[in-house]
mmCIF file of the N, C-alpha and C atoms, coordinates in Angstrom:
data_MODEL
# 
_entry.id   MODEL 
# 
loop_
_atom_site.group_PDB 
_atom_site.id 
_atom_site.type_symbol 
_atom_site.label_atom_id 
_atom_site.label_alt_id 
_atom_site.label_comp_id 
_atom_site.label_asym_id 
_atom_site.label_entity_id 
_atom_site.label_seq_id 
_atom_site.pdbx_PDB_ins_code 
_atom_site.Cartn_x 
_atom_site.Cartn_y 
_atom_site.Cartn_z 
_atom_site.occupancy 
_atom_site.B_iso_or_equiv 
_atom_site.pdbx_formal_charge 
_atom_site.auth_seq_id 
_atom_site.auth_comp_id 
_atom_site.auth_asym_id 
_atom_site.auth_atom_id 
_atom_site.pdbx_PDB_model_num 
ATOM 1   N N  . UNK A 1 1  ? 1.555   -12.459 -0.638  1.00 0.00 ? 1  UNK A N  1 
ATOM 2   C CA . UNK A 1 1  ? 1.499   -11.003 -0.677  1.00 0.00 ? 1  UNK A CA 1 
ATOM 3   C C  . UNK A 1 1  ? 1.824   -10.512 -2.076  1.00 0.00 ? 1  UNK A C  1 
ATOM 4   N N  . UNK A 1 2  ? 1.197   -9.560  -2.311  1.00 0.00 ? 2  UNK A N  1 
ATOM 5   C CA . UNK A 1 2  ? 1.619   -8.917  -3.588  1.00 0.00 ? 2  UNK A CA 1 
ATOM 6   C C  . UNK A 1 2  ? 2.502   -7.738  -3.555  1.00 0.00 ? 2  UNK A C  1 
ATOM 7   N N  . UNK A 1 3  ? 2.782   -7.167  -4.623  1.00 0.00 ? 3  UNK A N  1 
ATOM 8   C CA . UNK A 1 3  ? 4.293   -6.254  -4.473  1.00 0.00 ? 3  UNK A CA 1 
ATOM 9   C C  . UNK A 1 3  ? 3.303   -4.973  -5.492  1.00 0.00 ? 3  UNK A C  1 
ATOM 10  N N  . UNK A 1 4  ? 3.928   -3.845  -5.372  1.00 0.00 ? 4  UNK A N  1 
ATOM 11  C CA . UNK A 1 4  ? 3.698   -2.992  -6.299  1.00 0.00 ? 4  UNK A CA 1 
ATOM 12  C C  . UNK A 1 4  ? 4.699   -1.321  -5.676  1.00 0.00 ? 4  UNK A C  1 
ATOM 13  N N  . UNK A 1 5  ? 4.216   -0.231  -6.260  1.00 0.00 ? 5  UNK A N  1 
ATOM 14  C CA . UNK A 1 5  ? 4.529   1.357   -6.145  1.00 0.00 ? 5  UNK A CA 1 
ATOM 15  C C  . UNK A 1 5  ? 4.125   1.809   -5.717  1.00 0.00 ? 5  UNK A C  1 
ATOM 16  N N  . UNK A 1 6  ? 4.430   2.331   -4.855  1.00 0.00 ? 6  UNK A N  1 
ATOM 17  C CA . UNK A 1 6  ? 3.368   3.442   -4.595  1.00 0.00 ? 6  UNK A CA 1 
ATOM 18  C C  . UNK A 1 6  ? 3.369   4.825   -5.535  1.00 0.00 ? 6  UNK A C  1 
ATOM 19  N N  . UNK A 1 7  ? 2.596   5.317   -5.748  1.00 0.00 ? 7  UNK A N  1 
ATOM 20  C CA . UNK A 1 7  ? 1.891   6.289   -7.562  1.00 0.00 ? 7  UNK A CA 1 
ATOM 21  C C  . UNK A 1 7  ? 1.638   7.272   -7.113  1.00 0.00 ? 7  UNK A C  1 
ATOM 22  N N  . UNK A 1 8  ? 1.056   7.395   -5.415  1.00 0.00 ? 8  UNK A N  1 
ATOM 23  C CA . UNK A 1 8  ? 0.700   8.914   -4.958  1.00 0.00 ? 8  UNK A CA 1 
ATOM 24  C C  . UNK A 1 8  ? 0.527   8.984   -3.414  1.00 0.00 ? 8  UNK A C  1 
ATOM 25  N N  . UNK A 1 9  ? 0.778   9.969   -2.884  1.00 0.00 ? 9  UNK A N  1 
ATOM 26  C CA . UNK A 1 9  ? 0.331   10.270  -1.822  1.00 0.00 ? 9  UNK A CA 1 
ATOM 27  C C  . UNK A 1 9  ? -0.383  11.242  -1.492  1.00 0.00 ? 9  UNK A C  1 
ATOM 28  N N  . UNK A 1 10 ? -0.935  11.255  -0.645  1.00 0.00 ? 10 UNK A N  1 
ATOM 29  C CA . UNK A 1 10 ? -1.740  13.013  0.375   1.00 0.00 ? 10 UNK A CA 1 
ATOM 30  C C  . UNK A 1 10 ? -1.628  12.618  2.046   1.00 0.00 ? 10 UNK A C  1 
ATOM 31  N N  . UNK A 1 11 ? -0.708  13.315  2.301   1.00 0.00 ? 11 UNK A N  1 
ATOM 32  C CA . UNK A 1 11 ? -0.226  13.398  3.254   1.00 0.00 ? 11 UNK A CA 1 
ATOM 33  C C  . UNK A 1 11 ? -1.319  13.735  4.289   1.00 0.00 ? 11 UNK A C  1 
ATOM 34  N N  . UNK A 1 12 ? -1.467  15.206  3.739   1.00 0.00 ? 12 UNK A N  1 
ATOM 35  C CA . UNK A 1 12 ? -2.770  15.728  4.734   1.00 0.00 ? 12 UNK A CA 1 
ATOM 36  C C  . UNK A 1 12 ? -3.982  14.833  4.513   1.00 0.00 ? 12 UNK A C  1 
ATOM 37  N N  . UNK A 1 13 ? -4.459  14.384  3.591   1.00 0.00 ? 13 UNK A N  1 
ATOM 38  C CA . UNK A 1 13 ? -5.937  13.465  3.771   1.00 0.00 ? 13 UNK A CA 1 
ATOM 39  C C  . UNK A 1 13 ? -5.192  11.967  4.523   1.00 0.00 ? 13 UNK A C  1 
ATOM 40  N N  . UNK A 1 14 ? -3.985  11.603  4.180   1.00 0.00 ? 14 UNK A N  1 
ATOM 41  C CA . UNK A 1 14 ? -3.974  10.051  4.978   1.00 0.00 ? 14 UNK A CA 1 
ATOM 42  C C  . UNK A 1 14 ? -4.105  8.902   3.789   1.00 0.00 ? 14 UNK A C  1 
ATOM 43  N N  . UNK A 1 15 ? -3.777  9.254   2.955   1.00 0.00 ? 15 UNK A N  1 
ATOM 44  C CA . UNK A 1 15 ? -4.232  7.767   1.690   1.00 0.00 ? 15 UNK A CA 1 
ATOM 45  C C  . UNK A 1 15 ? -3.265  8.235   0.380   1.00 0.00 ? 15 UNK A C  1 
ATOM 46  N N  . UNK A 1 16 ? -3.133  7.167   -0.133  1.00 0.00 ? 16 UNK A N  1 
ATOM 47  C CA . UNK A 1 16 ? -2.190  7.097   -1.080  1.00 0.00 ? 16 UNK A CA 1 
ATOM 48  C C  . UNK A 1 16 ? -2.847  5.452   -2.268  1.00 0.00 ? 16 UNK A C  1 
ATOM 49  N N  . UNK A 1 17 ? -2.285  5.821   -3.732  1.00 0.00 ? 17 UNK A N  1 
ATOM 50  C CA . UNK A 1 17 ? -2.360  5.100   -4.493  1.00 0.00 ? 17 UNK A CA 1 
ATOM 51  C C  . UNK A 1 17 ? -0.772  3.897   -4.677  1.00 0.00 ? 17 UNK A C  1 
ATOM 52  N N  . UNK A 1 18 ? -1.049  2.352   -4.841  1.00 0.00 ? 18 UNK A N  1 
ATOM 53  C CA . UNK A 1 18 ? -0.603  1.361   -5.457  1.00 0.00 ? 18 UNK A CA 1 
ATOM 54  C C  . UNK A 1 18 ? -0.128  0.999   -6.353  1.00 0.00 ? 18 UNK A C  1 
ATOM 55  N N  . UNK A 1 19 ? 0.015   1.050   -7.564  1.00 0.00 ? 19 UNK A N  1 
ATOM 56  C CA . UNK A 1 19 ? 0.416   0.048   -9.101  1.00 0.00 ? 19 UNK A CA 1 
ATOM 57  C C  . UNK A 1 19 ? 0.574   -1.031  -8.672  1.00 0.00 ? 19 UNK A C  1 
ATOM 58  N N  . UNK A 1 20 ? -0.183  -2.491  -8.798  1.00 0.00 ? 20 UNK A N  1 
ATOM 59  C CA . UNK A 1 20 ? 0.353   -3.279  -8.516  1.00 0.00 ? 20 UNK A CA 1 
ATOM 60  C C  . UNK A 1 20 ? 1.083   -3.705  -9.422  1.00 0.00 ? 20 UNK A C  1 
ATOM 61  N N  . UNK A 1 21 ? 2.606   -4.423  -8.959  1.00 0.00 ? 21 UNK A N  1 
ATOM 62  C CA . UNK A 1 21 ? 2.922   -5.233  -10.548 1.00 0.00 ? 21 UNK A CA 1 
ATOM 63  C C  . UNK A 1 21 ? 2.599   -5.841  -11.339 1.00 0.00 ? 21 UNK A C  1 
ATOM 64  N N  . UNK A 1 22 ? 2.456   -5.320  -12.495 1.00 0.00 ? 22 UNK A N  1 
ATOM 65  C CA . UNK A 1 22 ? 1.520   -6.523  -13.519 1.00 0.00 ? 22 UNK A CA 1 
ATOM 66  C C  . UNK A 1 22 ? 0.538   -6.299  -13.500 1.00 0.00 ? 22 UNK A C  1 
ATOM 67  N N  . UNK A 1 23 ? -0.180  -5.183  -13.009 1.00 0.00 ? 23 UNK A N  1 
ATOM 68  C CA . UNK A 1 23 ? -1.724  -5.010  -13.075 1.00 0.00 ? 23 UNK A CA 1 
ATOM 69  C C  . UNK A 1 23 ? -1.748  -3.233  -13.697 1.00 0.00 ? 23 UNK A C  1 
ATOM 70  N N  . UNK A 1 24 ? -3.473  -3.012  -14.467 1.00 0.00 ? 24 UNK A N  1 
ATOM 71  C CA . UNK A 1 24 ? -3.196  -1.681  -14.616 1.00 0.00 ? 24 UNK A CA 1 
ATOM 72  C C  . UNK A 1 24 ? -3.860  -0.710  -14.189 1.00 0.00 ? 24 UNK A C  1 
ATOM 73  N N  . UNK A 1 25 ? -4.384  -1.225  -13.070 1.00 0.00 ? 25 UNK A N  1 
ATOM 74  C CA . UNK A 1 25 ? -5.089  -0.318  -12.019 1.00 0.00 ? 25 UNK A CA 1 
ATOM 75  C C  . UNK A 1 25 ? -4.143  -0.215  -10.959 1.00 0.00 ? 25 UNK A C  1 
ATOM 76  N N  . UNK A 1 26 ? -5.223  0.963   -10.287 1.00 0.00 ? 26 UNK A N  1 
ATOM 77  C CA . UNK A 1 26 ? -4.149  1.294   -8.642  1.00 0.00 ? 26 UNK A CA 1 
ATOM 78  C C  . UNK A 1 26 ? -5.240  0.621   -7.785  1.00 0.00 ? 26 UNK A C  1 
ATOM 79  N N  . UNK A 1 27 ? -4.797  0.267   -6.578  1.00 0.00 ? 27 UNK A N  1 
ATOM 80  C CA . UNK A 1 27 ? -4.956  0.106   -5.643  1.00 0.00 ? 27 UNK A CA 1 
ATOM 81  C C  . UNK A 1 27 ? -4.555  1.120   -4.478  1.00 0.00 ? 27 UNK A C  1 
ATOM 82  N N  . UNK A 1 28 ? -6.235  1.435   -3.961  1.00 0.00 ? 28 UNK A N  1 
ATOM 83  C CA . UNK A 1 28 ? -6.350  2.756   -2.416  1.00 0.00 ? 28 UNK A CA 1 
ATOM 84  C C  . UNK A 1 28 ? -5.464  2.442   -1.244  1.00 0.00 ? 28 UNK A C  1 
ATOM 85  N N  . UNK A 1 29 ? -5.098  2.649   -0.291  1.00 0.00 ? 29 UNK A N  1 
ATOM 86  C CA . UNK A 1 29 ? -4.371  2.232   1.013   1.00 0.00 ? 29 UNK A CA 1 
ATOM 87  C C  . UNK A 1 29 ? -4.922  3.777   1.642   1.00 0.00 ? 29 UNK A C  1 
ATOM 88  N N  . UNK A 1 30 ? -4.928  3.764   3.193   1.00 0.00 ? 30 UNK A N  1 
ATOM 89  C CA . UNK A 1 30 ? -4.905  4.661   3.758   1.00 0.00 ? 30 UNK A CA 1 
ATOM 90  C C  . UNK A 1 30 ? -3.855  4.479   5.038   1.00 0.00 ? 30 UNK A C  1 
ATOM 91  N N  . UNK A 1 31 ? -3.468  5.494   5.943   1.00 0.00 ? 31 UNK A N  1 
ATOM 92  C CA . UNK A 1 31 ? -2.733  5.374   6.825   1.00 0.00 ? 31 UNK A CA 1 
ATOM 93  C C  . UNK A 1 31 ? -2.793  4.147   7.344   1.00 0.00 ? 31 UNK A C  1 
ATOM 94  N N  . UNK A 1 32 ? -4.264  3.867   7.987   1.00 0.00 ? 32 UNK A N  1 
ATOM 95  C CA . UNK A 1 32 ? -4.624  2.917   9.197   1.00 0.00 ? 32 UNK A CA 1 
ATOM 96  C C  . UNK A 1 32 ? -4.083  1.511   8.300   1.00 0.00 ? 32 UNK A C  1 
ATOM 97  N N  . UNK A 1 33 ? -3.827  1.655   6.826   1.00 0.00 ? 33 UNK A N  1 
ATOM 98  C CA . UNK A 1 33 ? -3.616  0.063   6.078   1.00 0.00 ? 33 UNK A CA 1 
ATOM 99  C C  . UNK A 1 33 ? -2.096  -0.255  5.804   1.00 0.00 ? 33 UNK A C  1 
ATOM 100 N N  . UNK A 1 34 ? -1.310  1.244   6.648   1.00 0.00 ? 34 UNK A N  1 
ATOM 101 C CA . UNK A 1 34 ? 0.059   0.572   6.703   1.00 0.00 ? 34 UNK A CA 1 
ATOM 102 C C  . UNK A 1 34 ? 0.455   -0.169  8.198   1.00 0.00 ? 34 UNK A C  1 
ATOM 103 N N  . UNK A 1 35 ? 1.881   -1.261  7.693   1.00 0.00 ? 35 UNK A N  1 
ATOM 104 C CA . UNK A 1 35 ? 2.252   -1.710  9.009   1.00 0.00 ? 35 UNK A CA 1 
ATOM 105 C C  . UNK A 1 35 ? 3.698   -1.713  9.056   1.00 0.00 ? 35 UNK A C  1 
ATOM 106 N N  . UNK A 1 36 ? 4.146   -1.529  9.796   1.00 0.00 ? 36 UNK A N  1 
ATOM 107 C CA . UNK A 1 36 ? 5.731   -1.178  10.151  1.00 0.00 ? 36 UNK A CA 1 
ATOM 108 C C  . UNK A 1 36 ? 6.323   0.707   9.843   1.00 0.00 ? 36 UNK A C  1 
ATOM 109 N N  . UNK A 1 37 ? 6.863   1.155   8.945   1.00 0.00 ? 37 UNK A N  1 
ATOM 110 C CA . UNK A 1 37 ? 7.130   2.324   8.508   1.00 0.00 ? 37 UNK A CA 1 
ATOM 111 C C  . UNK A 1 37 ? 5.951   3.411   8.508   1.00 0.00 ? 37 UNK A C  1 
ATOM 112 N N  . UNK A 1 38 ? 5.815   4.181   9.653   1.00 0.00 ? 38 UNK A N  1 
ATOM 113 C CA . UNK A 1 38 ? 4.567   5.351   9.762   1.00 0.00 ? 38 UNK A CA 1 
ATOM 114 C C  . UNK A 1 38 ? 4.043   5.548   8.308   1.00 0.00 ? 38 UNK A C  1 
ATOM 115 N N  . UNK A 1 39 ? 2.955   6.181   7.925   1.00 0.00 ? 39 UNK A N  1 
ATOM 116 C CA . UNK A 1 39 ? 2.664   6.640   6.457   1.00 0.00 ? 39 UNK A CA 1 
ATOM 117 C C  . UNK A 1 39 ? 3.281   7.892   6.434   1.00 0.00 ? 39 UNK A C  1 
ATOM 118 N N  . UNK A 1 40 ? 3.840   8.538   7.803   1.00 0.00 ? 40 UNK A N  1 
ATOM 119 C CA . UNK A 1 40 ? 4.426   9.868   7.252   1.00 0.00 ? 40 UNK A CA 1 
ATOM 120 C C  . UNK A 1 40 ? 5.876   9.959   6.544   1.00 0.00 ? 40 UNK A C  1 
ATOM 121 N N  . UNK A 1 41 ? 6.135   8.380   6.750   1.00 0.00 ? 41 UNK A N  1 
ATOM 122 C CA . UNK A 1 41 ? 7.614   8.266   6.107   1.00 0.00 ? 41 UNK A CA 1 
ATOM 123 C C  . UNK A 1 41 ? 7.917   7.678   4.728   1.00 0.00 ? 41 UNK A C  1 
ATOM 124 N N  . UNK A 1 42 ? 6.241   7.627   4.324   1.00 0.00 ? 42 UNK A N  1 
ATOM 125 C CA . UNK A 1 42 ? 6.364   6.628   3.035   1.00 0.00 ? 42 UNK A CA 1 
ATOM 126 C C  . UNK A 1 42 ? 6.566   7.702   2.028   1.00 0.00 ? 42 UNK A C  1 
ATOM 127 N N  . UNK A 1 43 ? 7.221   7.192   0.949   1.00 0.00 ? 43 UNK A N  1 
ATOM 128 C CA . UNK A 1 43 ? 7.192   8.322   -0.510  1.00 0.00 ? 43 UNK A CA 1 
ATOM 129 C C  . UNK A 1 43 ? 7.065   7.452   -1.458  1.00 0.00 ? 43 UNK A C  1 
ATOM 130 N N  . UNK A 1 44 ? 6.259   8.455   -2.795  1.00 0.00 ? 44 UNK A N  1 
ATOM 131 C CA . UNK A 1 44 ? 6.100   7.832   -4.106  1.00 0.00 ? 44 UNK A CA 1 
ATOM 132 C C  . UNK A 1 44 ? 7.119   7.084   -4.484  1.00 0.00 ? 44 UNK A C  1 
ATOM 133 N N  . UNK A 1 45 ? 7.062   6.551   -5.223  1.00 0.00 ? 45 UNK A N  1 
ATOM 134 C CA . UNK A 1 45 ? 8.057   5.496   -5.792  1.00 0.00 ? 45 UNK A CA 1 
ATOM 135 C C  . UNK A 1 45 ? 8.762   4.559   -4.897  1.00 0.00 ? 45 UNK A C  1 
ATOM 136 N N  . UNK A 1 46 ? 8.423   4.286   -3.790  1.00 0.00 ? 46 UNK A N  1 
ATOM 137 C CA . UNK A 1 46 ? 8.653   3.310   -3.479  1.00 0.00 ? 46 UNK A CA 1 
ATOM 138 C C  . UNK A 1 46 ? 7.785   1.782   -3.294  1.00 0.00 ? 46 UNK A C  1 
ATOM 139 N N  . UNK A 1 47 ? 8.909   0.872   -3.388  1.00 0.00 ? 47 UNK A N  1 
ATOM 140 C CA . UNK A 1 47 ? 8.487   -0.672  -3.695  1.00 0.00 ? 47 UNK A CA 1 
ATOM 141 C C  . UNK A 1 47 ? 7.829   -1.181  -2.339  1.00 0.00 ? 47 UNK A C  1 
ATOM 142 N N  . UNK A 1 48 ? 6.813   -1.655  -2.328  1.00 0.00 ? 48 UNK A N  1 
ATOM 143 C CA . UNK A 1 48 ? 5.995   -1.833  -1.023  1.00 0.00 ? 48 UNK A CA 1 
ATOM 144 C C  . UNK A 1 48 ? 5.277   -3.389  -1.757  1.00 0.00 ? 48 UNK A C  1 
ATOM 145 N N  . UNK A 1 49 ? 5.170   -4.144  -0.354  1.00 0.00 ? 49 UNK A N  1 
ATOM 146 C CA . UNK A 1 49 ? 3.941   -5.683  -0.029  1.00 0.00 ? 49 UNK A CA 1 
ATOM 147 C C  . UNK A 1 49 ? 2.775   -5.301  0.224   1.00 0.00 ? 49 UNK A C  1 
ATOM 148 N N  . UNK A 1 50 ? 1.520   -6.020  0.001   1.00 0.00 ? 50 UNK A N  1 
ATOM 149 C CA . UNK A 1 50 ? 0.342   -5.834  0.630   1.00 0.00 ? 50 UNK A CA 1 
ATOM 150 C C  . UNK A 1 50 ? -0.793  -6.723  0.153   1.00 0.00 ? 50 UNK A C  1 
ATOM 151 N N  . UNK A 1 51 ? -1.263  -6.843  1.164   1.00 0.00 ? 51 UNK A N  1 
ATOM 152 C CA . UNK A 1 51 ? -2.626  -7.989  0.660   1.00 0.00 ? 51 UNK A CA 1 
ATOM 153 C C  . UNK A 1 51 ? -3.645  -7.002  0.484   1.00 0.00 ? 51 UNK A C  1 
ATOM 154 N N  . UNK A 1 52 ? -4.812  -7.834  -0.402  1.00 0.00 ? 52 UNK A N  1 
ATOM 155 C CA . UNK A 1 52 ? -5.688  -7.186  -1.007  1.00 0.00 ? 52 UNK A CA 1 
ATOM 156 C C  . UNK A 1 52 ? -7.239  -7.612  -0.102  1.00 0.00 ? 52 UNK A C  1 
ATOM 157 N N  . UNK A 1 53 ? -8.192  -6.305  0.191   1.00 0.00 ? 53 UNK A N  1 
ATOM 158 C CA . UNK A 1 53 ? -9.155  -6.886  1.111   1.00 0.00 ? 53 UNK A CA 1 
ATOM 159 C C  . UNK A 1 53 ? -10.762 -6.245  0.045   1.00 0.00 ? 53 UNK A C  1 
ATOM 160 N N  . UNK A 1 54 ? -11.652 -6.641  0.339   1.00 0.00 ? 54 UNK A N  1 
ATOM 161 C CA . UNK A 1 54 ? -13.046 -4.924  -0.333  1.00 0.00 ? 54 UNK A CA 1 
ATOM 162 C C  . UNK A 1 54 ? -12.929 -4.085  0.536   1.00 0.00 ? 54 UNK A C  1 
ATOM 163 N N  . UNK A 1 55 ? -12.972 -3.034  -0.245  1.00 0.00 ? 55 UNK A N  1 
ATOM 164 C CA . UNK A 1 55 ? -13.108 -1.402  0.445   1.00 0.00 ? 55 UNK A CA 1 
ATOM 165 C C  . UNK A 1 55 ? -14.229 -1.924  1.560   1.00 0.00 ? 55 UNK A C  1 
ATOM 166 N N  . UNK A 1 56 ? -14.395 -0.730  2.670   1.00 0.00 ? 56 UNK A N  1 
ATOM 167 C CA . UNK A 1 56 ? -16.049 -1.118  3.421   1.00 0.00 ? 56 UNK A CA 1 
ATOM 168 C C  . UNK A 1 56 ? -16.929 -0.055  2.608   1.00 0.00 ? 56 UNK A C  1 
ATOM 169 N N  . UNK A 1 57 ? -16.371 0.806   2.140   1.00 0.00 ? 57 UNK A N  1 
ATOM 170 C CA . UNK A 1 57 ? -17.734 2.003   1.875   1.00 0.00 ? 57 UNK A CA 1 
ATOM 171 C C  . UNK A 1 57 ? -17.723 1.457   -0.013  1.00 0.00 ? 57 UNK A C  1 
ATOM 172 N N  . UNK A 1 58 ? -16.864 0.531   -0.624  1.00 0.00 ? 58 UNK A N  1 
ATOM 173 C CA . UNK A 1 58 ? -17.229 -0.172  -1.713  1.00 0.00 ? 58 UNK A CA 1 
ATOM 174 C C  . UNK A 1 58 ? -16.826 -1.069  -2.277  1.00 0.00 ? 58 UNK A C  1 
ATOM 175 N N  . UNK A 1 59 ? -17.720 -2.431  -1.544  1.00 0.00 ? 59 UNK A N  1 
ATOM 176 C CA . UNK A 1 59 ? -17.027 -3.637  -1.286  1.00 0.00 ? 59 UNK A CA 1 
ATOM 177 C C  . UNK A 1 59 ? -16.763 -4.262  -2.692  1.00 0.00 ? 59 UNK A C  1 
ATOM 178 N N  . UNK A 1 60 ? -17.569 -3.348  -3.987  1.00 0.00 ? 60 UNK A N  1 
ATOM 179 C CA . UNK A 1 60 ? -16.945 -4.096  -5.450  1.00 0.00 ? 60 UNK A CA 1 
ATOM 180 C C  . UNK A 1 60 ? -15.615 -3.690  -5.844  1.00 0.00 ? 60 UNK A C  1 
ATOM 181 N N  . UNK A 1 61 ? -14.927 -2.799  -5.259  1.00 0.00 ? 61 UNK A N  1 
ATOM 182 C CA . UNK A 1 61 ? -13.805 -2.400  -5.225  1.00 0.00 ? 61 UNK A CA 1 
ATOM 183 C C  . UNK A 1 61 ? -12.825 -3.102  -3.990  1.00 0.00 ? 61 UNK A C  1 
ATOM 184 N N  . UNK A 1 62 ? -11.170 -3.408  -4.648  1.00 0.00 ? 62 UNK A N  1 
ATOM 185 C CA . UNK A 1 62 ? -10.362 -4.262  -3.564  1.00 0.00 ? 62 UNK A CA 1 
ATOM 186 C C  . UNK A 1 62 ? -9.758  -2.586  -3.230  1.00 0.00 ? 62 UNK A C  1 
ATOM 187 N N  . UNK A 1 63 ? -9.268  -2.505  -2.163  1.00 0.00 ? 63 UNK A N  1 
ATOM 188 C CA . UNK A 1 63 ? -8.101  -1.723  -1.269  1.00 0.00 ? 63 UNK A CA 1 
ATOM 189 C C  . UNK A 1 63 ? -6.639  -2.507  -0.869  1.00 0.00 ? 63 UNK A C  1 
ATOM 190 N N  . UNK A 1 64 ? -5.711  -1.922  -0.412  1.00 0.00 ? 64 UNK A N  1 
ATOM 191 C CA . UNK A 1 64 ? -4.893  -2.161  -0.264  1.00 0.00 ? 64 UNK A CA 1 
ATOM 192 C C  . UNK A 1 64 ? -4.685  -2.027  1.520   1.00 0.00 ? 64 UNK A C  1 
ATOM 193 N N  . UNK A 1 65 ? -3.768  -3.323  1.974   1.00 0.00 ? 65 UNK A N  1 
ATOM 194 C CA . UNK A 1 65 ? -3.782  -3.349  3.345   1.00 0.00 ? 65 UNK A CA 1 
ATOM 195 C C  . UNK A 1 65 ? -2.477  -4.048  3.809   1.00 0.00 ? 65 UNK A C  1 
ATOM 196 N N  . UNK A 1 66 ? -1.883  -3.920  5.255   1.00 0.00 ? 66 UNK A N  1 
ATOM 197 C CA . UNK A 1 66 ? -1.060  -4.658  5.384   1.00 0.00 ? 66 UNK A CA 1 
ATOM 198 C C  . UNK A 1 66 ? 0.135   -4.243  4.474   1.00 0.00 ? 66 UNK A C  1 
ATOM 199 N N  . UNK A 1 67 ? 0.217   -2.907  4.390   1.00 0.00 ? 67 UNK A N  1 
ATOM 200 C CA . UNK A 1 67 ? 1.092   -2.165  3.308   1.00 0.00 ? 67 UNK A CA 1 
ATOM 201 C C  . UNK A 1 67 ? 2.481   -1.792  3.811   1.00 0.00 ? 67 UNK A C  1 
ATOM 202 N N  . UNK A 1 68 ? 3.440   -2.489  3.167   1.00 0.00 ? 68 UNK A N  1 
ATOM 203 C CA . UNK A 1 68 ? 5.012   -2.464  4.093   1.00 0.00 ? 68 UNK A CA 1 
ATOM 204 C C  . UNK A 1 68 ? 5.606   -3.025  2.759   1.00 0.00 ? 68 UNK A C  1 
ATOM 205 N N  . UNK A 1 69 ? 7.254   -1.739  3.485   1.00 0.00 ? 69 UNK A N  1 
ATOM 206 C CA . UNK A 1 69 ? 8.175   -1.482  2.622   1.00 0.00 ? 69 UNK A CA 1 
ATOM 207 C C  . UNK A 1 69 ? 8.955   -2.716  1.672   1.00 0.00 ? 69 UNK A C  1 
ATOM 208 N N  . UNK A 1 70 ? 9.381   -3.196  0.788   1.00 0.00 ? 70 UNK A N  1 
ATOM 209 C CA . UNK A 1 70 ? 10.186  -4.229  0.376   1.00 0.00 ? 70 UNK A CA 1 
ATOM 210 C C  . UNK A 1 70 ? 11.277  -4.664  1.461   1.00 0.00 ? 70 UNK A C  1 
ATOM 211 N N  . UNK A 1 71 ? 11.595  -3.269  1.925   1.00 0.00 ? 71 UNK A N  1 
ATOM 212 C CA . UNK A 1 71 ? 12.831  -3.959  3.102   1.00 0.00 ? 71 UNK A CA 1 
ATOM 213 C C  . UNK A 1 71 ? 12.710  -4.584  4.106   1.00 0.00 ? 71 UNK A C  1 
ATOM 214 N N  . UNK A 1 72 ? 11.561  -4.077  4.563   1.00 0.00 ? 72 UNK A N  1 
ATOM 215 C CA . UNK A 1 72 ? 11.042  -4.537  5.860   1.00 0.00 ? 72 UNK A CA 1 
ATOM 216 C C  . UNK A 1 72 ? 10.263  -5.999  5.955   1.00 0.00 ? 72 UNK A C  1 
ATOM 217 N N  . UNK A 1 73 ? 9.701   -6.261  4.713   1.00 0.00 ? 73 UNK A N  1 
ATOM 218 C CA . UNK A 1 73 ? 9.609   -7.441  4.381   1.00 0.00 ? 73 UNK A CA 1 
ATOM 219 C C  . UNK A 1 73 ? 10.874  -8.700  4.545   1.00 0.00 ? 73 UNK A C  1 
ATOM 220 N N  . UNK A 1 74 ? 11.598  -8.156  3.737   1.00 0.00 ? 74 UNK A N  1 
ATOM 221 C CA . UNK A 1 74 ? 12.844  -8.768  3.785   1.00 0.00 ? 74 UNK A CA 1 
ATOM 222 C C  . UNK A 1 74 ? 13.723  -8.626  4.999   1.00 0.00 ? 74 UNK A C  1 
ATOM 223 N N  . UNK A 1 75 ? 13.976  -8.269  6.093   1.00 0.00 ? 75 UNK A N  1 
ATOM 224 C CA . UNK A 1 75 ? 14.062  -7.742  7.250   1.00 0.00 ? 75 UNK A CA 1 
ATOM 225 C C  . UNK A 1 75 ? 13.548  -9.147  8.241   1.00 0.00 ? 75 UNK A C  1 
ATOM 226 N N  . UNK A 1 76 ? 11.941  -8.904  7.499   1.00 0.00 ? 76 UNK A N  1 
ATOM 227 C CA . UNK A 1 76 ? 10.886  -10.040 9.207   1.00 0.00 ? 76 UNK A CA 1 
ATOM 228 C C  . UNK A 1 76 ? 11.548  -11.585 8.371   1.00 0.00 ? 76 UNK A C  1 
ATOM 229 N N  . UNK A 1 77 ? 12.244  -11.452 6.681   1.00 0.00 ? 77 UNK A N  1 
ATOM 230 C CA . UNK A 1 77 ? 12.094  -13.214 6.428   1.00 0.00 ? 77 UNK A CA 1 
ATOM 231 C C  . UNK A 1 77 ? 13.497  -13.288 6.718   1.00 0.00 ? 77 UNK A C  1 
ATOM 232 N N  . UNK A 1 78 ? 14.618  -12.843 7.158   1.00 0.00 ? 78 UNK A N  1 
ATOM 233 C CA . UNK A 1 78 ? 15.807  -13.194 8.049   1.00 0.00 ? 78 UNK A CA 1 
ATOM 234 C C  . UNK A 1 78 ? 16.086  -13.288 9.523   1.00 0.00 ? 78 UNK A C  1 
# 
């Protein structure tokens, strides 16, 4: 899994931007690509996991999926 920020949200549309670490693009996520913590509870700047999949509407582009908090990560490995 990879680690990064989250950089933005929109609450009302449902999707939010990534930083991954070490990289200098963002990576998309939308509600349906978080797991554990609702997306209504997520906020900018926080440290989040997630694997990387192709968008469907643009598969030369990766998205972000499987998107969960640092804690909660650390949480399922104890």
């Amino acid at each position: 899994m990879a680690e990064g920020t989250i950089k933005t949200l929109n609450r009302e549309r449902g999707y939010g931007f990534i930083m991954a670490d070490g990289e200098s693009g963002e990576l998309y996520f939308d509600r349906l690509g978080v797991a554990g913590t609702p997306f209504d509870e997520l906020a900018e700047e926080q440290h989040v996991t997630f694997t990387t999949a192709p968008d469907p509407l643009k598969p030369e582009r990766l998205r972000a999926e499987d998107v969960r908090l640092v804690e909660e990560t650390q949480d399922h490995a104890v």
